[in-house]
C-alpha positions in Angstrom: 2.7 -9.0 21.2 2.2 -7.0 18.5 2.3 -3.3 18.0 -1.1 -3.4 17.2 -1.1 -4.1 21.1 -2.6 -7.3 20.8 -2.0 -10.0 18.6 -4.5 -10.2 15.5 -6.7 -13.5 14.4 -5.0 -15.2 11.4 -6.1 -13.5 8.1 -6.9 -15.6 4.9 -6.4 -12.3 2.6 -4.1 -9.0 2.9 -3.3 -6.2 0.8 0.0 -5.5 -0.1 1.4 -1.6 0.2 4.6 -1.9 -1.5 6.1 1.5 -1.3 7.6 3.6 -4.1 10.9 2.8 -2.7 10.3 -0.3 -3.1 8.3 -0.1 -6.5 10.9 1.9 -7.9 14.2 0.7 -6.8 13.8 -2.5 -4.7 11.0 -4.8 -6.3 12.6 -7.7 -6.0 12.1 -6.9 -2.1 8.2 -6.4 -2.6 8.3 -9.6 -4.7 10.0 -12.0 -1.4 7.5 -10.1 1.0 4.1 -11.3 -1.1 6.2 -14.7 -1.6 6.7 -14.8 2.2 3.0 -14.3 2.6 1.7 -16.9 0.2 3.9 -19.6 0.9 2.2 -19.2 4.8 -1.4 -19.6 3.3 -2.4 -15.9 2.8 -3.9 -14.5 -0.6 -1.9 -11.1 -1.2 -4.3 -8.6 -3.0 -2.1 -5.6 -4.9 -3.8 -2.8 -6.1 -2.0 -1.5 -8.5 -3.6 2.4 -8.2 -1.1 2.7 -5.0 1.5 5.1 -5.3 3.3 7.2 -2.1 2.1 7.4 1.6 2.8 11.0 1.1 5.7 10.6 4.0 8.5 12.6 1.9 5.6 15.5 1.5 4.8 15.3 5.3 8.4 15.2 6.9 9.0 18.2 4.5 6.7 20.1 5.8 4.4 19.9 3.2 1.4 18.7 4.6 -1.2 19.9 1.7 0.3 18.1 -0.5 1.3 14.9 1.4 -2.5 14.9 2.0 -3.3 15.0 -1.5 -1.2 12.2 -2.1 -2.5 10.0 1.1 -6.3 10.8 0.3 -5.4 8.9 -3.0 -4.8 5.7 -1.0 -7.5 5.5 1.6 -10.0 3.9 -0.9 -7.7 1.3 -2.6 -7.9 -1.2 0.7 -12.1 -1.3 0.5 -12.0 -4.7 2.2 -11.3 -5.3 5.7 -8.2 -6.9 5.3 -4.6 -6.6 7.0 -2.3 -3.5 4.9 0.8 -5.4 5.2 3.5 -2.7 4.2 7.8 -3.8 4.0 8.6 -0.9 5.7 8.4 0.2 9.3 8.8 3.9 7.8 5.8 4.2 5.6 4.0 1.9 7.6 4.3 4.3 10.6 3.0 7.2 8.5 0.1 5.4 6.9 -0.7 4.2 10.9 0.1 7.0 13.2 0.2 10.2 10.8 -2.5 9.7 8.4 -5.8 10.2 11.1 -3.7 13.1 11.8 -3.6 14.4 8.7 -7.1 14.2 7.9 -8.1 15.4 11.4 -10.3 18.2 10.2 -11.7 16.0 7.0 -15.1 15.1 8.4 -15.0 12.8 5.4 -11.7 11.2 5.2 -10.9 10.9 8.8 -13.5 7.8 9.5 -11.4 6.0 6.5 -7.9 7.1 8.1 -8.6 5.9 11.3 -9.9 3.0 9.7 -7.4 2.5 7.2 -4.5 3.2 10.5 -6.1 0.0 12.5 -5.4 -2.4 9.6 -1.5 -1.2 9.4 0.9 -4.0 9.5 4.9 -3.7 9.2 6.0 -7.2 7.3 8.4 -8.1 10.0 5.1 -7.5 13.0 2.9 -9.0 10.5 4.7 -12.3 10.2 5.9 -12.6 13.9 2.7 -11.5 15.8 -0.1 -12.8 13.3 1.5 -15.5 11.4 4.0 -16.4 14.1 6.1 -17.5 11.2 8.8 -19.8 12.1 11.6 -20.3 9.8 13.4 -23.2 9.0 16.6 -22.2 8.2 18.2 -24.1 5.3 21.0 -21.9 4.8 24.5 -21.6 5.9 26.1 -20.2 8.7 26.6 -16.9 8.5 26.9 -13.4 10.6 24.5 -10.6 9.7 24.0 -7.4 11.0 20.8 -5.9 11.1 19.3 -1.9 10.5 16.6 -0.2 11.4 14.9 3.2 9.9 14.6 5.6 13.0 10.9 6.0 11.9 10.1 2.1 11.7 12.5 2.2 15.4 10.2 4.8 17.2 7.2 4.5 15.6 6.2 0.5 15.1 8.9 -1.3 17.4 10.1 -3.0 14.6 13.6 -3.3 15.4 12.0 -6.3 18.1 10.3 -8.4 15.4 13.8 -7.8 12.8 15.6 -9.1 15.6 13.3 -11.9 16.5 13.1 -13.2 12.9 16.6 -13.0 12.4 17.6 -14.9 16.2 15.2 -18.0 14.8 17.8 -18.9 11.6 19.7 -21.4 13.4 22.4 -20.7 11.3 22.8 -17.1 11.7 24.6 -14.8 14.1 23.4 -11.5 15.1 26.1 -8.8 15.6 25.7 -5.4 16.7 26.6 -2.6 15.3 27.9 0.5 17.4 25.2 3.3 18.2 22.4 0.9 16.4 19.9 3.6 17.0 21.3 6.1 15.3 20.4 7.0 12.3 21.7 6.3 8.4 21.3 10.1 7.2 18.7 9.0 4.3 15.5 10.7 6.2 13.8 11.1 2.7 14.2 14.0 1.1 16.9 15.0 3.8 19.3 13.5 2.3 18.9 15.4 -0.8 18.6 18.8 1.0 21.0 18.6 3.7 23.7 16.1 1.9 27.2 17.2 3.1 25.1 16.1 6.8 23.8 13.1 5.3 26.8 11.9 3.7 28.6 12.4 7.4 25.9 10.7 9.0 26.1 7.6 6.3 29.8 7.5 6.1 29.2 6.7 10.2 27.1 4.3 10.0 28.6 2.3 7.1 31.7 2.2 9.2 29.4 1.0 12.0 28.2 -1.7 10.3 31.4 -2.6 8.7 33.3 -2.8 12.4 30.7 -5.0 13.4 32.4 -7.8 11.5 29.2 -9.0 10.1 29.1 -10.5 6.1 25.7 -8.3 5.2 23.4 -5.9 6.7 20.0 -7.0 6.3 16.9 -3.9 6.7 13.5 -4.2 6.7 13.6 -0.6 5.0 15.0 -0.2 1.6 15.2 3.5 1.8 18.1 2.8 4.4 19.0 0.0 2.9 19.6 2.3 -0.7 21.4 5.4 1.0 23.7 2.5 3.2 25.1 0.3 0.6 25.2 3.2 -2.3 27.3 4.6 -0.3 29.5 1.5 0.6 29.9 0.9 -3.0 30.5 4.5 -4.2 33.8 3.7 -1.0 34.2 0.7 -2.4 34.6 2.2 -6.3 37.1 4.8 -4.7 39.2 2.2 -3.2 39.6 0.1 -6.3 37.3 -2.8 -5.0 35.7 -5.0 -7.1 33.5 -7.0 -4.8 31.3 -5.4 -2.5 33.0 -5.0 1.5 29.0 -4.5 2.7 27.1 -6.4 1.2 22.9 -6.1 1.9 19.3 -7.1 1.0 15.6 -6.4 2.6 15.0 -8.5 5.5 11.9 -9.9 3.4 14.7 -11.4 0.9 17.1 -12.6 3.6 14.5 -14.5 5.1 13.2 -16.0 1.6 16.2 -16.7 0.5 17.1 -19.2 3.9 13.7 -20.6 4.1 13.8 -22.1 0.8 15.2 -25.5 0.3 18.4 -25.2 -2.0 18.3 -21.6 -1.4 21.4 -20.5 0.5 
């Protein structure tokens, strides 16, 4: 079921909300998700006037601004298509925060509640509309999976991860210690607080590592950023020259298996 709380008649066109993570450090990540899409029959529609969700403003405390920035989206999606977004994070503020944030916009609220029903993370999106199934062409391997605490609380999303990752036939789940914890990224946390978010990503990195698993695989890349730059910035101080955690966005991962001669 999805978290939309009931599962949603299969689409012929979405948009696509990449993210600025995404757009700015991870495209190849956005690039898998609209490949995922098409190759199951969907036309993906990018606007290319999308920017932030305004989340970093809004978890700052910020919330003039973060509304600024959010207003600027709520007219790029005109259609009433699915808003299929790669991360559980942003999705959750574009779903759950924006009608908040435009509670007392007599205007823009009707376009944020709206814009909130159409909200898909990728991961929901391809289990509970598409009910995607993979056919795993790839070899056997062990992988260990992350989710944001936002994309965790908010959208569920660590279910649908899970349930994507448990249908490669040739891949093992393990599980990390305290897997709800979080990574220490938090946006703009990690910049203001980072002697706490190093701490917190040193943890998890270990985490991940003791899980004995060959990758992490996130269906966030702001996680997925702060987890393995710090594994390699470890790795760099300990004279390694291959990575010891290696990663990618879940929308890759799943790609990359799912295509013949891919492995």
């Amino acid at each position: 079921m999805s978290e939309q709380g009931k599962t949603a008649p299969r689409p012929t066109d979405v948009y696509f909300f990449a993210t600025c993570v995404v757009d700015q450090f991870y495209p190849g990540a956005g690039l898998d998700a609209i490949r995922l899409l098409e190759r199951e029959g969907i036309r993906v529609h990018f606007p290319e006037e999308q920017t932030c969700c305004g989340q970093p403003a809004y978890t700052s405390g910020f919330p003039d601004e973060a509304r600024k920035v959010a207003a600027l989206q709520l007219t790029l999606f005109p259609n009433n298509w699915p808003v299929v977004v790669p991360s559980g994070s942003c999705a959750g503020m574009m779903k759950h925060h924006y009608p908040t944030l435009f509670a007392a916009d007599p205007v823009r609220k009707p376009q944020a509640d709206a814009l909130s029903c159409r909200i898909y993370e990728l991961t929901d999106f391809l289990v509970n509309v598409l009910g995607f199934q993979p056919e795993d062409h790839g070899a056997d391997e062990t992988v260990v999976l992350h989710t944001s605490c936002s994309a965790r609380r908010e959208m569920g999303v660590h279910l649908t991860g899970r349930q994507l990752l448990g249908a490669l036939k040739g891949v093992k789940i393990a599980q990390q210690d305290h897997e709800s914890e979080c990574c220490g990224f938090g946006g703009t946390f990690s910049i203001k607080q980072p002697e706490i978010s190093g701490a917190m990503v040193e943890d998890k990195v270990k985490a991940l590592k003791a899980s004995g698993a060959e990758r992490v695989v996130s269906a966030d890349c702001g996680c997925l950023m702060n987890i393995l730059g710090h594994a390699a910035w470890k790795d760099k101080q300990e004279g390694r020259t291959t990575p010891s955690l290696p990663g990618e966005h879940i929308a890759s991962f799943l790609l990359r298996r799912t295509e013949k001669g891919n492995k």
